[in-house]
C-alpha positions in Angstrom: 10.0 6.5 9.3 8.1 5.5 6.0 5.3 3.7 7.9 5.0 6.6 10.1 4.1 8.6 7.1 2.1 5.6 6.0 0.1 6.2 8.6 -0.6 10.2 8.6 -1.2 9.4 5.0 -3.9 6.7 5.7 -5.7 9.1 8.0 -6.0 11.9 5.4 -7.7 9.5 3.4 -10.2 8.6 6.0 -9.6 4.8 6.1 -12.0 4.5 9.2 -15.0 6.3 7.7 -18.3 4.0 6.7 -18.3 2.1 3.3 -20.8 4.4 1.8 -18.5 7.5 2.8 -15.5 6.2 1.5 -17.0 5.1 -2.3 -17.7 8.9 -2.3 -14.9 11.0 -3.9 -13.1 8.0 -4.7 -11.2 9.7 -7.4 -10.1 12.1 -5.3 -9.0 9.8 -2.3 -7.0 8.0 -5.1 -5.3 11.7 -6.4 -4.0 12.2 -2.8 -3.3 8.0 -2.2 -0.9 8.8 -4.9 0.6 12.0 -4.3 1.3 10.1 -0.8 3.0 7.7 -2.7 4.8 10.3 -4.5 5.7 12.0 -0.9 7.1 8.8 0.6 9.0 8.2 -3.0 10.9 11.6 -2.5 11.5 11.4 1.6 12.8 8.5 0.9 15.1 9.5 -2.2 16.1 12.8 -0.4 17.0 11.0 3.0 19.0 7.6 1.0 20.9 11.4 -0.8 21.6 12.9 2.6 23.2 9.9 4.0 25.1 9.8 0.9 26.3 12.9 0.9 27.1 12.6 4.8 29.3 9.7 3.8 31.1 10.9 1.3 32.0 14.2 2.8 33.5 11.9 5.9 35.2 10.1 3.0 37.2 13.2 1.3 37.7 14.6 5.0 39.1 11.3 5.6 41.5 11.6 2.4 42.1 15.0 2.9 43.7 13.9 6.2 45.9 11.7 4.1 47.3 14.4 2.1 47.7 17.0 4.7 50.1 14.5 6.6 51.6 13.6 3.6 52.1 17.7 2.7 53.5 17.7 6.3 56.2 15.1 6.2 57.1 16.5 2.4 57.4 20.2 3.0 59.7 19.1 6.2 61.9 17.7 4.2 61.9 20.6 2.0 62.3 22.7 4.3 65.5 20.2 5.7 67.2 20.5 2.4 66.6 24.5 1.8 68.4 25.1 4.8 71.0 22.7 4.2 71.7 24.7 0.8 71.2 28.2 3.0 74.2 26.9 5.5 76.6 25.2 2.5 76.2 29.2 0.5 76.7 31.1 3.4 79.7 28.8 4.2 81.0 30.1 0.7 80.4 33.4 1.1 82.0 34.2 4.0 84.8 31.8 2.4 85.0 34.6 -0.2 85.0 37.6 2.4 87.7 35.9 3.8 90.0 35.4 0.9 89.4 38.8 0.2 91.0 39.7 3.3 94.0 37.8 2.3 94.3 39.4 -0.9 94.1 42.8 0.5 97.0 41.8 3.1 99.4 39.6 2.1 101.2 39.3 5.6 98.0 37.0 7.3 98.1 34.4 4.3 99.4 31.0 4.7 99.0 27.7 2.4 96.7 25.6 4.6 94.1 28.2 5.0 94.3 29.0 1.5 93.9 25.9 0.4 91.0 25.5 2.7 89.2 28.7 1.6 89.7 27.4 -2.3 87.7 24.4 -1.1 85.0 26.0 0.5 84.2 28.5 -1.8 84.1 25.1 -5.0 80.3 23.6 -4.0 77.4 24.1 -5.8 73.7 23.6 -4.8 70.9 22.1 -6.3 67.5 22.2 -4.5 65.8 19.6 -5.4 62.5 19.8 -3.9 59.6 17.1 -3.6 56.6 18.4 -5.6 53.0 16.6 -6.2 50.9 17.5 -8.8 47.8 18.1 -6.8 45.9 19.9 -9.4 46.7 17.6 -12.6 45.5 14.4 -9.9 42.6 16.0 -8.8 44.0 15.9 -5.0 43.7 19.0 -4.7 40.0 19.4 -4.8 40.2 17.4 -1.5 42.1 20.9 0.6 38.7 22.8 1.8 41.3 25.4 2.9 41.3 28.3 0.4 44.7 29.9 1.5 46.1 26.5 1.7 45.0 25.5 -1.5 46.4 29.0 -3.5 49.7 28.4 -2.0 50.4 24.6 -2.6 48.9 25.8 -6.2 51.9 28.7 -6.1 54.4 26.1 -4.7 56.2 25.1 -8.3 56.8 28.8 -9.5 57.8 29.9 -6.0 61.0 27.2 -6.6 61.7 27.7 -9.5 63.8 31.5 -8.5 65.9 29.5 -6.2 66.4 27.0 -8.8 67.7 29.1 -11.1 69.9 30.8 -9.4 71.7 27.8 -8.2 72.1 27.1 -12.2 73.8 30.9 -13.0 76.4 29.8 -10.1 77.1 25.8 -11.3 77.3 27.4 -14.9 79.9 30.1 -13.6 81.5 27.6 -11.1 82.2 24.6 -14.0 82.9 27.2 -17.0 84.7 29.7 -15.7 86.1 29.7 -12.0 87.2 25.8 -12.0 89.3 26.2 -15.2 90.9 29.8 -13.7 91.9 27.6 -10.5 93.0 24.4 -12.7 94.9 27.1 -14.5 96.7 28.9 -11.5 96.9 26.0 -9.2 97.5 22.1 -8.5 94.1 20.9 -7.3 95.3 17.4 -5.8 96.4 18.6 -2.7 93.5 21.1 -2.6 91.1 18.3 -2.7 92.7 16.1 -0.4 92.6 18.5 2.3 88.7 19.4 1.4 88.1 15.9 2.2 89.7 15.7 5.4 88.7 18.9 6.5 85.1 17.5 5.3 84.0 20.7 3.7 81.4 18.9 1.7 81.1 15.7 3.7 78.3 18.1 6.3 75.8 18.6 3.8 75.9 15.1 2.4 72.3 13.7 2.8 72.9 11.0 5.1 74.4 12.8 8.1 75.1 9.4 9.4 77.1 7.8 6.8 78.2 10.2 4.1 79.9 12.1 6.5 82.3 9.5 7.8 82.9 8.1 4.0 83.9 11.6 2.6 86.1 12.8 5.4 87.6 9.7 5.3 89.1 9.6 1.5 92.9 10.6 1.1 94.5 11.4 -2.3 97.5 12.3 -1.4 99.4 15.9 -2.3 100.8 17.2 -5.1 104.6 16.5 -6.3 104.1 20.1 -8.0 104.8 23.5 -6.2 102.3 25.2 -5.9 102.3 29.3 -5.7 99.8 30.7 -3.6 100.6 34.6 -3.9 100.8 34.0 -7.4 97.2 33.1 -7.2 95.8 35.7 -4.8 97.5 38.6 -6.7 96.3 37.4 -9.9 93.7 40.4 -10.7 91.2 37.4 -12.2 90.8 35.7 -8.7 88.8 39.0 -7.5 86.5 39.0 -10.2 85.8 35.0 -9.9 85.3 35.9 -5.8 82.9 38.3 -5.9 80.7 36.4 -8.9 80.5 34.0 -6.4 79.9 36.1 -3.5 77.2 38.1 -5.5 75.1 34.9 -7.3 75.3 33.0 -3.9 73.9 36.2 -2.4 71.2 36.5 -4.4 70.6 33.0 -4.4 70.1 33.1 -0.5 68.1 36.3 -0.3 65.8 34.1 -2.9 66.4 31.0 -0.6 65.0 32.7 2.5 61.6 33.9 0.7 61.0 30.6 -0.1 61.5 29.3 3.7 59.2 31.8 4.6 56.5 30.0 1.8 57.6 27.0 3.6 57.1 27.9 7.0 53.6 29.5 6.1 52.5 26.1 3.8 53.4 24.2 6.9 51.3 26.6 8.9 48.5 26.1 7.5 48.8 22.0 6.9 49.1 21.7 11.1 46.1 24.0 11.3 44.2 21.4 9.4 45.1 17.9 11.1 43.0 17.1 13.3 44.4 16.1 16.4 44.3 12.1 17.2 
């Protein structure tokens, strides 16, 4: 391409005219020889930029690939884990509605279903989400999409509701409600039957092996009697049921908006893959 402009550039000079002809205006043919040569300087700068720039924008497109499957494999797990924490609270609340139905009528209650509904209603949650720091790395300048890029910039205060919800209910749970129980009731025999009713042993992380190994434990029961109207007319137990009802609630109702960012984050991410 350079020698073709060589060559325009040779015939605006006139390099076939006579001798005498060409001595003529020699300062001027030499202005334009060197604009000419200025010309080709800058084609040539301006097409060496263009492929440049074509190859680095492949590049980032390239890396942005990268990310978005990464973003896609993370925010499924996320999304894994919320609804893991979703199932294990509603589990406890309607463990609550239900031991409110036994404390309203005493006729339907009976040890092993108490003991069960104790159990259920003992878990805790903690979300614990996996979060990149794409703006403090600089990845995130590599996400062309602008609605995609707000909400993965959104993503750490949108968690951080749920998060502290589940903190008001572990606070309660460990201060308050566990000492009321310890209190009121033998726990040995409680626990034994959580584990082999495997109340807990579901949401364990590894569906495949934590599972078996939880439902599997035995503890044995208590030697001690233990009085379970006592503890279902205790006017204490309601209060403790319906913080636990209520935080969990909330929690969820928190839990649930947070899906939704989920959902619409991996939305967005599938949007941008390009298909292989």
């Amino acid at each position: 391409m350079i020698q073709f402009f060589r060559r325009i550039r040779q015939k605006l000079l006139g390099g076939n005219r006579p001798y005498q002809d060409r001595r003529e205006g020699r300062a001027s043919r030499y202005a334009l020889y060197a604009m000419g040569e200025i010309l080709l300087v800058v084609i040539g700068i301006l097409i060496a930029l263009y492929i440049n720039n074509i190859n680095e924008y492949r590049k980032e497109r390239e890396q942005e690939q990268v990310l978005l499957k990464q973003l896609r494999s993370e925010f499924n797990s996320n999304l894994q884990q919320l609804d893991q924490k979703i199932a294990l609270r509603n589990e406890m609340m309607e463990a609550a509605k239900q031991f409110f139905e036994l404390i309203d009528h005493p006729n339907r209650r009976d040890k092993d279903s108490i003991d069960l509904l104790i159990a259920k209603t003992l878990p805790y949650t903690t979300f614990d989400p996996i979060e990149n720091d794409l703006a403090s790395s600089g990845e995130l300048m590599l996400i062309k999409n602008i609605e995609l890029k707000q909400s993965l910039t959104r993503w750490s205060s949108n968690i951080r509701d749920v998060m502290e919800e589940e903190e008001i209910w572990k606070y309660y749970r460990n201060e308050l409600y566990m000492p009321f129980l310890i209190q009121h009731y033998q726990f040995r025999t409680l626990r034994n039957k959580a584990f082999k009713s495997n109340v807990l042993g579901q949401f364990s992380i590894d569906q495949d092996k934590g599972t078996f190994l939880y439902a599997d434990d035995d503890i044995g029961s208590s030697r001690h009697k233990e009085d379970f109207n006592a503890l279902l007319d205790h006017p204490d137990l309601e209060d403790h049921l319906s913080r636990c009802y209520s935080i969990n609630q909330w929690a969820n109702i928190q839990s649930l908006i947070l899906r939704k960012r989920i959902v619409e984050i991996l939305s967005l991410v599938e949007g941008e893959i390009s298909s292989e």
